[in-house]
KOLRODO-895874 format. One record per residue: residue number from 0; residue in one letter; x, y, z of N, C-alpha, C in turn. Coordinates in steps of 0.05 Angstrom, whole numbers, plus 5000, padded with zeros to 4 digits. Layout:
! residues N
> NUM  a  X  Y  Z  X  Y  Z  X  Y  Z
...
! end
This chain:
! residues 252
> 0  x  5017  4976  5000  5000  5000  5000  5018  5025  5000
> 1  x  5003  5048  4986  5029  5068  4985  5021  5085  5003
> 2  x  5037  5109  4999  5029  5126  5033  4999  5141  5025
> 3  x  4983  5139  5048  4966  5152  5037  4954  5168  5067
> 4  x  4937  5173  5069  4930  5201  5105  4918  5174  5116
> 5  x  4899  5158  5099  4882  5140  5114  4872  5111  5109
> 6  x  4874  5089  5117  4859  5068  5107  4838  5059  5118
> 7  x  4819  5058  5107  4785  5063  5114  4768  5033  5097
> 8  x  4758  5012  5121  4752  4995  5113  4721  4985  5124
> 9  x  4700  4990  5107  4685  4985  5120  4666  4964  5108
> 10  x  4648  4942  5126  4628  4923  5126  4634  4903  5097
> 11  x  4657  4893  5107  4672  4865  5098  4669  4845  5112
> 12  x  4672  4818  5094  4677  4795  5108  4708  4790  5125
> 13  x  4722  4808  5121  4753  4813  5130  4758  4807  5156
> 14  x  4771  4780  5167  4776  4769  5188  4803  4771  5204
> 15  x  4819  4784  5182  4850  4792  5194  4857  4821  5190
> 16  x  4876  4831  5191  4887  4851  5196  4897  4868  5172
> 17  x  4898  4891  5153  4912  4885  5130  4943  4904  5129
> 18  x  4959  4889  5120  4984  4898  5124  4986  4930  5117
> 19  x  4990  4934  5124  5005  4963  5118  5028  4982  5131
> 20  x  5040  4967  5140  5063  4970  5154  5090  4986  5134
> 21  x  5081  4984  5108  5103  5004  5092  5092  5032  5089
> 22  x  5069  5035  5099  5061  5066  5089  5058  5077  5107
> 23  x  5055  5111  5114  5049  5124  5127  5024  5139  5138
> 24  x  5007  5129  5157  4982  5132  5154  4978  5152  5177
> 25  x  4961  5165  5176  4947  5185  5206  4928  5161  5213
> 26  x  4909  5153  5198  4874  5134  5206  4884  5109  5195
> 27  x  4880  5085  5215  4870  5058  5205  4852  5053  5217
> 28  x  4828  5038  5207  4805  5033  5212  4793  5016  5194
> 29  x  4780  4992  5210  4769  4971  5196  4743  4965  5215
> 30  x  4729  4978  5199  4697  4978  5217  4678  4951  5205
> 31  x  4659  4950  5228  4627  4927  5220  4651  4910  5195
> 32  x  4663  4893  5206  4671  4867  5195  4676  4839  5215
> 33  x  4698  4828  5207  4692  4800  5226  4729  4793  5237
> 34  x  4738  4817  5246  4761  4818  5268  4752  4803  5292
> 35  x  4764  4782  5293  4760  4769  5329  4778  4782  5343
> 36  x  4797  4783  5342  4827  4791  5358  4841  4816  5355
> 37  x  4856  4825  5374  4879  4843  5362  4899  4840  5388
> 38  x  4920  4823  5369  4936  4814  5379  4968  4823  5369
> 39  x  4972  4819  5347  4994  4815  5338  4993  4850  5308
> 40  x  4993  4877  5319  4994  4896  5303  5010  4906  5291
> 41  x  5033  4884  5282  5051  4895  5275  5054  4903  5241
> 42  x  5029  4899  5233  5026  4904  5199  5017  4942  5202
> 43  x  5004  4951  5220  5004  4976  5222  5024  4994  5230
> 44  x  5024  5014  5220  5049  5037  5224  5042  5049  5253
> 45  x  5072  5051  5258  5072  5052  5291  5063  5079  5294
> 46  x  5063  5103  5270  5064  5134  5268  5037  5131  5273
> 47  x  5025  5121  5278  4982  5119  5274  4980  5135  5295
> 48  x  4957  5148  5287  4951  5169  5310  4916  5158  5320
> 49  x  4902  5144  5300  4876  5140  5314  4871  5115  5293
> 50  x  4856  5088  5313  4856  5064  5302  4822  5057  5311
> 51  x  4809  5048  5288  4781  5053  5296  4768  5011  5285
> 52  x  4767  5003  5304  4751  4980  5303  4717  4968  5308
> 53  x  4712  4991  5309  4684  4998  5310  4671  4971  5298
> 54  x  4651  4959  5303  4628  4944  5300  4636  4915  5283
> 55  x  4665  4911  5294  4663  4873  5295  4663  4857  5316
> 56  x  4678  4839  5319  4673  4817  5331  4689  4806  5349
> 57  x  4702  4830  5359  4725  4827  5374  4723  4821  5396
> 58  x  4741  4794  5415  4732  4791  5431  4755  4787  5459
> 59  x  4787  4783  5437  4801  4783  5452  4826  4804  5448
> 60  x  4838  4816  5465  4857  4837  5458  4887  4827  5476
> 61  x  4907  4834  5457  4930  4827  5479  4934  4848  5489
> 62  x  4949  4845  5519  4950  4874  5535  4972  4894  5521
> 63  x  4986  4886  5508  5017  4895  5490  5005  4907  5465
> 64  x  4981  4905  5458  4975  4902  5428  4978  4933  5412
> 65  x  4985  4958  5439  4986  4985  5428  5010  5001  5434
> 66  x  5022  4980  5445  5044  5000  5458  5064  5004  5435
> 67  x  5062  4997  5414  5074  5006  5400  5077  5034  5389
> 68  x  5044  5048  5396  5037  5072  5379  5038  5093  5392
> 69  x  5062  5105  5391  5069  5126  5410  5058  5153  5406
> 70  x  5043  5154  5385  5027  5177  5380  4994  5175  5384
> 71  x  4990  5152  5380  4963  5145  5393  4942  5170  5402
> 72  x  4920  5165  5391  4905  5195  5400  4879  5181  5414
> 73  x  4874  5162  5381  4838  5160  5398  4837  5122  5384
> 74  x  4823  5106  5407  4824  5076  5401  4795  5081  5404
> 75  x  4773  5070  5381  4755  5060  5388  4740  5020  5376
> 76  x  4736  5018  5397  4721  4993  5404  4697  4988  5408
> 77  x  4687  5017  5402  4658  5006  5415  4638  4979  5391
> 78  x  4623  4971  5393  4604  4957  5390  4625  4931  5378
> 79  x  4633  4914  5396  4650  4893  5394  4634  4869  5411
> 80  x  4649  4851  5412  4642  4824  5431  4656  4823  5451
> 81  x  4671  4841  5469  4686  4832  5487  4673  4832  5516
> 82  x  4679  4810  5521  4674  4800  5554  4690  4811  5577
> 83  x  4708  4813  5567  4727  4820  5591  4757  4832  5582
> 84  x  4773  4853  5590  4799  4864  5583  4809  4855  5613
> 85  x  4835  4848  5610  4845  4841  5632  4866  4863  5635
> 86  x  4874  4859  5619  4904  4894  5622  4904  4901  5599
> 87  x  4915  4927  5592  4914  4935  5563  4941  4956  5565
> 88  x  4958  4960  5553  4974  4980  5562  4981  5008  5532
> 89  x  4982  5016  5545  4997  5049  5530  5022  5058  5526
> 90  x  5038  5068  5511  5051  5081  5515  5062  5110  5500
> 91  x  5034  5118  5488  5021  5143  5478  5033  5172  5498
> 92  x  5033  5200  5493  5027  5210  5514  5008  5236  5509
> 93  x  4990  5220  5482  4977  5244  5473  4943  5226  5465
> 94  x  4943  5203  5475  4914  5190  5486  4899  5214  5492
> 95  x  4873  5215  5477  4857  5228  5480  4833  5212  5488
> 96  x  4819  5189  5471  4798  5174  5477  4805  5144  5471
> 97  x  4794  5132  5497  4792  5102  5495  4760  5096  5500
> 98  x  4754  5086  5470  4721  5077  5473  4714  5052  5472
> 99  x  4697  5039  5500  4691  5013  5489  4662  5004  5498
> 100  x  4640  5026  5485  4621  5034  5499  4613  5004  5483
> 101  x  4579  4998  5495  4567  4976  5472  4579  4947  5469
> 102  x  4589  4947  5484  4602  4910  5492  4585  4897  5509
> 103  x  4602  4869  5516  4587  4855  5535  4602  4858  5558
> 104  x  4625  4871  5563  4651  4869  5592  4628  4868  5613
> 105  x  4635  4849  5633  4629  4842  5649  4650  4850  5676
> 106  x  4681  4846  5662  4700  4859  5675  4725  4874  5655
> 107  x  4737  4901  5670  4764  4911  5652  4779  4919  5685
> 108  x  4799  4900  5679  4818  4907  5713  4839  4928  5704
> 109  x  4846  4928  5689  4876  4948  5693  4875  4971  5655
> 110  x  4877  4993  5666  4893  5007  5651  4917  5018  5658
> 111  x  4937  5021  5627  4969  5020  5645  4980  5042  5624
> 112  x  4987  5057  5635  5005  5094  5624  5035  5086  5626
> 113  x  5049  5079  5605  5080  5086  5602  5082  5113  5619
> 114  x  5072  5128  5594  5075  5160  5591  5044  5170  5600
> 115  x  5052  5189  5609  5027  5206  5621  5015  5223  5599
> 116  x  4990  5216  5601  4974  5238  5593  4959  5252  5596
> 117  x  4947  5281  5588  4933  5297  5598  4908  5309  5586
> 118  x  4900  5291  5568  4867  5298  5562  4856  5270  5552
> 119  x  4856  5247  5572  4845  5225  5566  4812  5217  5576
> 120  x  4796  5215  5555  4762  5203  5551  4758  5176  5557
> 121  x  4751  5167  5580  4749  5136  5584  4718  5124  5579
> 122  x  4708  5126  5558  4682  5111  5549  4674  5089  5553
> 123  x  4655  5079  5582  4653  5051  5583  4616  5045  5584
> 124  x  4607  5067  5568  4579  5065  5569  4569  5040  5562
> 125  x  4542  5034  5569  4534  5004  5557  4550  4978  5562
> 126  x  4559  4975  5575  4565  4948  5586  4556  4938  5608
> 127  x  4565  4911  5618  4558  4901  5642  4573  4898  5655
> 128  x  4597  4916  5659  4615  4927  5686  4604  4913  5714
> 129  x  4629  4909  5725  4620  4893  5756  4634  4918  5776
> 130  x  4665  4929  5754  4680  4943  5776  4688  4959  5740
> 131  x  4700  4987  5757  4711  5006  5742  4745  4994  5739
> 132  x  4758  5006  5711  4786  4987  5717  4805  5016  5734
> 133  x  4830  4995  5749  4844  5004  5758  4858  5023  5738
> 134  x  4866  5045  5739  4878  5067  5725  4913  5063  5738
> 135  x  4935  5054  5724  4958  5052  5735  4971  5066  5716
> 136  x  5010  5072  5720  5029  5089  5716  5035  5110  5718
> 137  x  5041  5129  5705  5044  5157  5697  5017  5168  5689
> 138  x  5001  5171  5710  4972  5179  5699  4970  5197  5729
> 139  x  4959  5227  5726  4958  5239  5747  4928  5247  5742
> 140  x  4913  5253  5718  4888  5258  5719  4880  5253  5693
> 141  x  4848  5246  5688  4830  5242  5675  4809  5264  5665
> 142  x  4813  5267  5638  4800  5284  5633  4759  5279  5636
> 143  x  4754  5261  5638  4722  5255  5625  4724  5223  5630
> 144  x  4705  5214  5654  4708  5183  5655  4669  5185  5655
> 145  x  4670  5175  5636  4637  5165  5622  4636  5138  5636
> 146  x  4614  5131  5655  4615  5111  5663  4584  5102  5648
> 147  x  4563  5123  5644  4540  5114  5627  4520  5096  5644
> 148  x  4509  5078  5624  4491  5054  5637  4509  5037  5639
> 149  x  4501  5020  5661  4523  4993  5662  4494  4967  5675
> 150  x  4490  4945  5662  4470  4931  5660  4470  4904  5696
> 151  x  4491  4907  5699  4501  4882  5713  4489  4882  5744
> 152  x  4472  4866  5750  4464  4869  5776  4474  4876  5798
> 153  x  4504  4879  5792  4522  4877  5815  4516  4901  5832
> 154  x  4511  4923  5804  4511  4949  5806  4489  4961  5819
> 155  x  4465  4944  5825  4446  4952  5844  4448  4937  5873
> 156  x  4465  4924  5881  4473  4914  5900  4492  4935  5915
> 157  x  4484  4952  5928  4494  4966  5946  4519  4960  5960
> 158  x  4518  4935  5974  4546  4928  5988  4569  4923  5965
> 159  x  4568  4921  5937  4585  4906  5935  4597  4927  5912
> 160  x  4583  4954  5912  4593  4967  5889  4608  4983  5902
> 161  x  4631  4990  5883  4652  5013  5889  4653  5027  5868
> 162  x  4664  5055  5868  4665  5076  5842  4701  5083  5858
> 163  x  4725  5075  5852  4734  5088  5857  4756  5077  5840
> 164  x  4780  5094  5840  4800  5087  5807  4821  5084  5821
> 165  x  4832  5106  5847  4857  5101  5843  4859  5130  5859
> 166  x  4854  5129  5884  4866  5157  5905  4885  5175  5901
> 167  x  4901  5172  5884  4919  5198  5875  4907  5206  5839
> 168  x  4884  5197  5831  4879  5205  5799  4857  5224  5813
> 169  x  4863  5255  5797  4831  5273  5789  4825  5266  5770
> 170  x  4799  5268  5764  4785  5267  5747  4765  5297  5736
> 171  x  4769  5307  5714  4756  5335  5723  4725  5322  5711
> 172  x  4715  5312  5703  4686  5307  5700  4675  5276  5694
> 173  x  4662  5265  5713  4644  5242  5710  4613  5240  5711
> 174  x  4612  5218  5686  4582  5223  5669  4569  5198  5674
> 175  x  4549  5200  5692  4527  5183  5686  4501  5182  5670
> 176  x  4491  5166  5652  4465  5165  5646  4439  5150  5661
> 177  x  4417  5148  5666  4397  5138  5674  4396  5120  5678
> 178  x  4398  5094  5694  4397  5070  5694  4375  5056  5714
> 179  x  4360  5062  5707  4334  5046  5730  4332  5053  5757
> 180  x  4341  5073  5764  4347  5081  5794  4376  5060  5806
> 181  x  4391  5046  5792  4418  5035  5804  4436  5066  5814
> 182  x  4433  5087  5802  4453  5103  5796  4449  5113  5821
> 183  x  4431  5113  5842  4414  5122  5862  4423  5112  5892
> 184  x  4440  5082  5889  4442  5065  5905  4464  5086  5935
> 185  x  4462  5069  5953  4479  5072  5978  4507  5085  5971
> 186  x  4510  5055  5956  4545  5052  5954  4552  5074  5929
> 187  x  4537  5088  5910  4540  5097  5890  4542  5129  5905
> 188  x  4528  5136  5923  4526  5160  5937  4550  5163  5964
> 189  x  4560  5138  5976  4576  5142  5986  4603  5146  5980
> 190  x  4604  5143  5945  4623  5139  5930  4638  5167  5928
> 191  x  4613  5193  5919  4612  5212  5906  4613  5230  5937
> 192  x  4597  5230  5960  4611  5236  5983  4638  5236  5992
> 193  x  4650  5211  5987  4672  5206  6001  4690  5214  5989
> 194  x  4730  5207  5993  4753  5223  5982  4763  5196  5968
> 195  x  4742  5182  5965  4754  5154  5950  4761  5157  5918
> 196  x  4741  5184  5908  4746  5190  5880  4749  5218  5880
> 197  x  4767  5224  5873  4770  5263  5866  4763  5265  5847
> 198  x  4747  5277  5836  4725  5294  5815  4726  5329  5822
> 199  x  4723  5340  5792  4719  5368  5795  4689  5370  5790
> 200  x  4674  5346  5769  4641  5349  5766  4634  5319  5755
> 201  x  4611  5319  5782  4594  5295  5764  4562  5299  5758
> 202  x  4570  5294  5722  4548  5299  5716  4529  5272  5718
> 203  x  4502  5273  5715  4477  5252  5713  4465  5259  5690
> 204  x  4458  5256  5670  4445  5250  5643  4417  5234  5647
> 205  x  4394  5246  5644  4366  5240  5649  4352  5253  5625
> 206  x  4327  5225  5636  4305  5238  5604  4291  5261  5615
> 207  x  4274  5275  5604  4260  5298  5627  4244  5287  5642
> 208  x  4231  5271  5643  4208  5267  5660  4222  5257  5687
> 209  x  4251  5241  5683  4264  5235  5709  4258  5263  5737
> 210  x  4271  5282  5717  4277  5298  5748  4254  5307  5760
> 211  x  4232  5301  5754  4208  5304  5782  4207  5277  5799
> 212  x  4212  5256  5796  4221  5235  5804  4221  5234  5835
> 213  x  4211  5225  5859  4222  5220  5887  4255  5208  5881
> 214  x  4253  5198  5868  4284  5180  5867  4307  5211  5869
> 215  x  4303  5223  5850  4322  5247  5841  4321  5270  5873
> 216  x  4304  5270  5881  4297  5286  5905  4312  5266  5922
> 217  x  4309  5253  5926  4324  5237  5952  4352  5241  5948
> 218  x  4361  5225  5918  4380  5227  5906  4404  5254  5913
> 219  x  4391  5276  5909  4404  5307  5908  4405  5309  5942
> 220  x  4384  5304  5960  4379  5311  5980  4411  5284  5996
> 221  x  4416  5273  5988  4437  5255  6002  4466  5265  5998
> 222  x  4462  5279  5979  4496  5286  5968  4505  5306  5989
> 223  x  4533  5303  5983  4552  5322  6004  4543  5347  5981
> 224  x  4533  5368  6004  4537  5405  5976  4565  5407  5969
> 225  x  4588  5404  5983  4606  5414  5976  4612  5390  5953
> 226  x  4597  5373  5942  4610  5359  5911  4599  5376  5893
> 227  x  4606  5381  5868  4591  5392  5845  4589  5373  5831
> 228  x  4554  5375  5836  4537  5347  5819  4523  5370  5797
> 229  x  4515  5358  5770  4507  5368  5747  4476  5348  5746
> 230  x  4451  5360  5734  4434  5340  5719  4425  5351  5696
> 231  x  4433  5333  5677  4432  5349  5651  4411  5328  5640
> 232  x  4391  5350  5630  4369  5332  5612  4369  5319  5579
> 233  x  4364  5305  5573  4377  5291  5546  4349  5293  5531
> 234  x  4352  5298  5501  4325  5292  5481  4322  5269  5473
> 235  x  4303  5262  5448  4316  5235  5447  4335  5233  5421
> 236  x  4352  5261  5415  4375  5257  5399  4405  5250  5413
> 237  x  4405  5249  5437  4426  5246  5453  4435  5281  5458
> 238  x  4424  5296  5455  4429  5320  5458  4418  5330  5484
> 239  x  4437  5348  5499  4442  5356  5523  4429  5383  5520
> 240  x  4395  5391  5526  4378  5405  5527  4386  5435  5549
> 241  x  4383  5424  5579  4393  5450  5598  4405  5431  5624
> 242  x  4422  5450  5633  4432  5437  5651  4415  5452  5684
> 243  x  4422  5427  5712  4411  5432  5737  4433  5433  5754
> 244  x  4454  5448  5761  4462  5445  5787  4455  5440  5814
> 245  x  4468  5423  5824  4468  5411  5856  4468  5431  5867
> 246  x  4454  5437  5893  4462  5462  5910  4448  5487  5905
> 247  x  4443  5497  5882  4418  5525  5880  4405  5508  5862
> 248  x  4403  5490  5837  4381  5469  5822  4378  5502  5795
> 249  x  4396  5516  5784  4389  5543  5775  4400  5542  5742
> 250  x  4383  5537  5724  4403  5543  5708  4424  5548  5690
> 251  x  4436  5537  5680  4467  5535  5667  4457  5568  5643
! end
């Protein structure tokens, strides 16, 4: 393949990887095909700045499988088969987004920073999350940790849920969406109380009719005032209508 800005592959029967390891690319991306794995990337140019696997069949990843790409900006994964990430590592220092909204994870234990970065998007909407993954290395803060809906019973079980990443990471904004009143729970409020997670804002994402809700009144009425909680109402374009601050409810 000769050098070209991008290789753009979409809704093939294409089950492997395609070489391109002699050219010079900004985008590889091989979307809605039939990738099981990504294991072995060494047919891609290490110069890649954003690698997009969007809507196959992916189910297993090796934890090594990026550290190659030291320019790395944005990995997306979402709408894949994966059950579970066990470690995944980096060694980017200009990670902007890791998306792996729309899976089945059940569990992701470890993320791992060679190099530090400073405007990283952690997208884990739509899955069945048991625990948030551990955030490790050269990582001092998080720009945007989207935790979304997460399906898994675990997550309405009060005793057994934790929200917390990693006592020395800020985080300047975390996003929840609506999830049946789970988002409501004990352990989910003692989370956002306590110094277990440093946050500058957590937002909640609701349809409108939520916030007259008893749930949302209890909900607001339990929080520490000194957190800055957001409730921002959604259409049904995914669009962020007006926002409610915690503490005067006035606004934006």
């Amino acid at each position: 393949i000769p050098d070209i800005y991008s290789l753009e592959i979409y809704s093939t029967n294409l089950k492997n990887l395609v070489n391109a390891s002699e050219s010079i690319l900004n985008e590889y991306k091989i979307k809605y095909s039939y990738l099981k794995e990504l294991n072995d990337l060494s047919g891609i140019p290490s110069v890649i700045k954003h690698l997009d696997f969007e809507g196959n069949k992916i189910e297993k990843i090796s934890p090594q499988a990026f550290t190659q790409f030291i320019h790395l900006r944005t990995l997306n994964l979402r709408l894949n088969q994966l059950k579970r990430i066990g470690e995944i590592s980096f060694r980017s220092h200009a990670l902007e987004l890791l998306d792996v909204r729309e899976n089945e994870m059940e569990n992701f234990q470890r993320i791992n920073f060679v190099w530090e970065c400073f405007d990283f998007h952690l997208d884990l909407d739509s899955n069945e999350l048991y625990n948030l993954p551990l955030i490790m290395g050269v990582v001092n803060q998080i720009n945007m940790l989207t935790v979304g809906i997460q399906q898994s019973n675990l997550w309405k079980q009060s005793n057994n849920f934790k929200l917390s990443l990693n006592n020395s990471i800020n985080v300047s904004k975390i996003v929840f969406k609506f999830n049946n009143g789970s988002i409501y729970s004990q352990a989910v409020i003692e989370s956002i109380n306590s110094n277990l997670l440093i946050f500058n804002e957590f937002e909640v994402l609701l349809e409108r009719n939520e916030f007259k809700s008893n749930q949302i009144y209890k909900f607001m009425n339990s929080l520490n005032p000194k957190r800055k909680v957001s409730f921002a109402f959604i259409n049904i374009n995914d669009l962020i209508s007006e926002y409610w601050h915690f503490g005067h409810f006035g606004r934006s």
